[in-house]
C-alpha positions in Angstrom: -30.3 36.8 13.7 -29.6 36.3 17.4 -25.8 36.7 18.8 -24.9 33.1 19.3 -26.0 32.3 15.4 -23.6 35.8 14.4 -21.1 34.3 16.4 -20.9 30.9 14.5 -21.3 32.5 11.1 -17.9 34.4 12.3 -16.0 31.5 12.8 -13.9 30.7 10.0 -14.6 27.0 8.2 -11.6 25.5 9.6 -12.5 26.7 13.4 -15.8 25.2 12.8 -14.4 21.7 11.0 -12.5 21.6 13.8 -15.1 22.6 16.3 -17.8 19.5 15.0 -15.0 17.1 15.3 -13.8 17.8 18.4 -17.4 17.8 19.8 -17.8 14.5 18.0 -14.3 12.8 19.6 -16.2 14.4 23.4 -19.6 12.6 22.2 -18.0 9.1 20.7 -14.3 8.7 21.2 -14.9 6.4 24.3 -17.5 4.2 22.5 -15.3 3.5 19.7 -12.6 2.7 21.6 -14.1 0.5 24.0 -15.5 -1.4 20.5 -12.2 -1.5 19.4 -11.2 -3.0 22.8 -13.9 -5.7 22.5 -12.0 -6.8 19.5 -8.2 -6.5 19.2 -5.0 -5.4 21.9 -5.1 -1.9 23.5 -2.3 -0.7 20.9 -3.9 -1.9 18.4 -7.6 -0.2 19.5 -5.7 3.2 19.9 -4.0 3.1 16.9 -7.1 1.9 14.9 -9.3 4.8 17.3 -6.7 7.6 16.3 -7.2 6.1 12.5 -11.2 5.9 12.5 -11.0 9.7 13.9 -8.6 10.9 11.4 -11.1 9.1 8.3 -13.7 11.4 10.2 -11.6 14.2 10.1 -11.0 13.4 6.5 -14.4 13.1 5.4 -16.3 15.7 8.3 -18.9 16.5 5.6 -19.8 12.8 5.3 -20.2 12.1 9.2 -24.1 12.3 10.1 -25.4 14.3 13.0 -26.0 10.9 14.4 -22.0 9.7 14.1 -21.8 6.6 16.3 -22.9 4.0 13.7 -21.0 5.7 11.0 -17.8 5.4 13.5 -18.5 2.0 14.3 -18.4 1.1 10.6 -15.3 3.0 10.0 -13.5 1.6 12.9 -14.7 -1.7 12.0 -13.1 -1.2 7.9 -9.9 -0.3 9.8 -10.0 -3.4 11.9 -10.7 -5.9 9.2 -7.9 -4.2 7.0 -5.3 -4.6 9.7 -6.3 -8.0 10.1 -6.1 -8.9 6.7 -2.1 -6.7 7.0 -1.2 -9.0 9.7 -2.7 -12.2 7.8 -0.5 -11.0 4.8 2.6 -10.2 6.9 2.3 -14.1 8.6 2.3 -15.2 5.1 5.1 -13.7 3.9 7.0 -14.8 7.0 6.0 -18.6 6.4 6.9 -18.0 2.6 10.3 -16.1 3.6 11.3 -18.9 6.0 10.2 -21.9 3.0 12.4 -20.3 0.8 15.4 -19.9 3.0 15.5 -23.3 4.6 15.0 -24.2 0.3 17.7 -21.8 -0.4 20.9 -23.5 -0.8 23.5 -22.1 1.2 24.8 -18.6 0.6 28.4 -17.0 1.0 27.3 -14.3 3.2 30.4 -12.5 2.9 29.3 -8.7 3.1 30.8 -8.4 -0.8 29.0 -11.0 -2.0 25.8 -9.9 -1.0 26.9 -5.9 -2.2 27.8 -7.9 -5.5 24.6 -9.6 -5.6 22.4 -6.7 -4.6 24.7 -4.4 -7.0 23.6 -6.9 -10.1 20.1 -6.8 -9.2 19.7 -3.5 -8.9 21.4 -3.0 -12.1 19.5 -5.4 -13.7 16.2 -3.7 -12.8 17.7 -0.3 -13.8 17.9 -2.1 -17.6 14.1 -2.9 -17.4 12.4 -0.8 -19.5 9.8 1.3 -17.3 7.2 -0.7 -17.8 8.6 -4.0 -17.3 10.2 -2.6 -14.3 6.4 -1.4 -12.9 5.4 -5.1 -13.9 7.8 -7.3 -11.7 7.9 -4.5 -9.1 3.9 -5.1 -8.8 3.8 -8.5 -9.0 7.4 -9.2 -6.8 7.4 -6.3 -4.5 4.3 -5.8 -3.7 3.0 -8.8 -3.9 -0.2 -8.4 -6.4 -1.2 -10.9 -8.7 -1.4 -10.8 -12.1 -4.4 -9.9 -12.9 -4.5 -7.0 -9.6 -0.8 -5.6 -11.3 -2.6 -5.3 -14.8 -5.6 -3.3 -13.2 -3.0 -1.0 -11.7 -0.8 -0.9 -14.9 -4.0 -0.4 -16.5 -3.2 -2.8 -19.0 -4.7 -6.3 -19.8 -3.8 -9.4 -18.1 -2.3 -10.7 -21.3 0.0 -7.3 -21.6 0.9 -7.9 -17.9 2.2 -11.4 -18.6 4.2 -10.2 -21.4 5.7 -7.6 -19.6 6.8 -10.2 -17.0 7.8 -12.5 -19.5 10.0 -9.9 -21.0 11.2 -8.4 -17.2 12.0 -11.8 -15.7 14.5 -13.1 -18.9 16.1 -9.8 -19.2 16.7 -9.5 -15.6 17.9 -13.4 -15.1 20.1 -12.1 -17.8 21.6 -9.3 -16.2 22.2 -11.2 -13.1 23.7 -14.3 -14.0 26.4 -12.0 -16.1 26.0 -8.9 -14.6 29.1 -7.1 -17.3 26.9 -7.4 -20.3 23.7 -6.4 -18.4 21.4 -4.8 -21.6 20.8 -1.6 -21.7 16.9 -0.6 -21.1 15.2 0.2 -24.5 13.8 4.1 -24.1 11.7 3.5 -27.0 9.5 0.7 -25.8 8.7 3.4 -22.4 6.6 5.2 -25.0 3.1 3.7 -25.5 2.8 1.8 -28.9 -0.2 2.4 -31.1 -0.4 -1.3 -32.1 0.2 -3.2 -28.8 0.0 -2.7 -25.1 2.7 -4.9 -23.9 
């Protein structure tokens, strides 16, 4: 064994992780970038460079010797899901401005909107846990039904139930927020004979 192979069978696995990707930023960093460049703003590109490097970082045992192409691809995953983010985000900005020039007027009196935000709140505190997760995916996050059943890991059918259920009980709670009911603990537990 010569002195230069002792020497890298000394450094510890993080000083050599650490070694391989720094050599691969030197080899490939400017490539990527300008790639990214061709394709999207200069914010964007360094943000999306600093992103592809980190998934190398991530995954160092997966990056070939020959890194470049495998960099290219993995900048090029990034790209395409921020573009589909900011397709999504102009989306919800046209939906968000239909539905307040459909909204009727609103009393935006600071304790109206605490009183409103108070019911809601407490009406999604009287979901039960899974009817909560339900309107949550499909509501919050955005998923459709059959995407919040695959996370839920329940069937379509169960998820539709569950929002069934969530959406009368919380329309409930809000339109008489003093008689909100109370969430039933029992139905949290799974149920042997339905998944709903």
């Amino acid at each position: 064994m010569n002195a230069s192979s002792d020497d890298a069978a000394r450094v510890p696995p993080d000083d050599a992780a650490a070694a391989r990707l720094a050599a691969v930023w030197d080899d490939h960093a400017v490539r990527v970038q300008a790639y990214l460049l061709r394709h999207t703003d200069p914010d964007t590109a360094q943000d999306l460079l600093s992103e592809t490097f980190l998934v190398a970082w991530r995954r160092l045992e997966d990056v070939p010797d020959d890194a470049l192409p495998w960099l290219l691809v993995v900048a090029r995953n990034l790209r395409r899901n921020a573009l589909r983010a900011q397709v999504r985000r102009r989306e919800l900005d046209a939906e968000l401005t239909r539905l307040e020039a459909a909204a009727p007027a609103v009393d935006s009196a600071p304790e109206t909107l605490t009183a409103e935000r108070d019911a809601l709140l407490r009406g999604l505190a009287s979901l039960t846990e899974r009817e909560r997760e339900a309107i949550l995916l499909v509501a919050w996050d955005g998923l459709s039904a059959a995407q919040a059943a695959d996370v839920a890991e329940c069937s379509t059918a169960a998820l539709h139930v569950r929002l069934h259920r969530a959406r009368r009980r919380l329309a409930a709670a809000v339109d008489d927020p003093g008689t909100a009911p109370t969430a039933r603990r029992t139905s949290d537990a799974p149920s042997s004979r339905r998944s709903a």
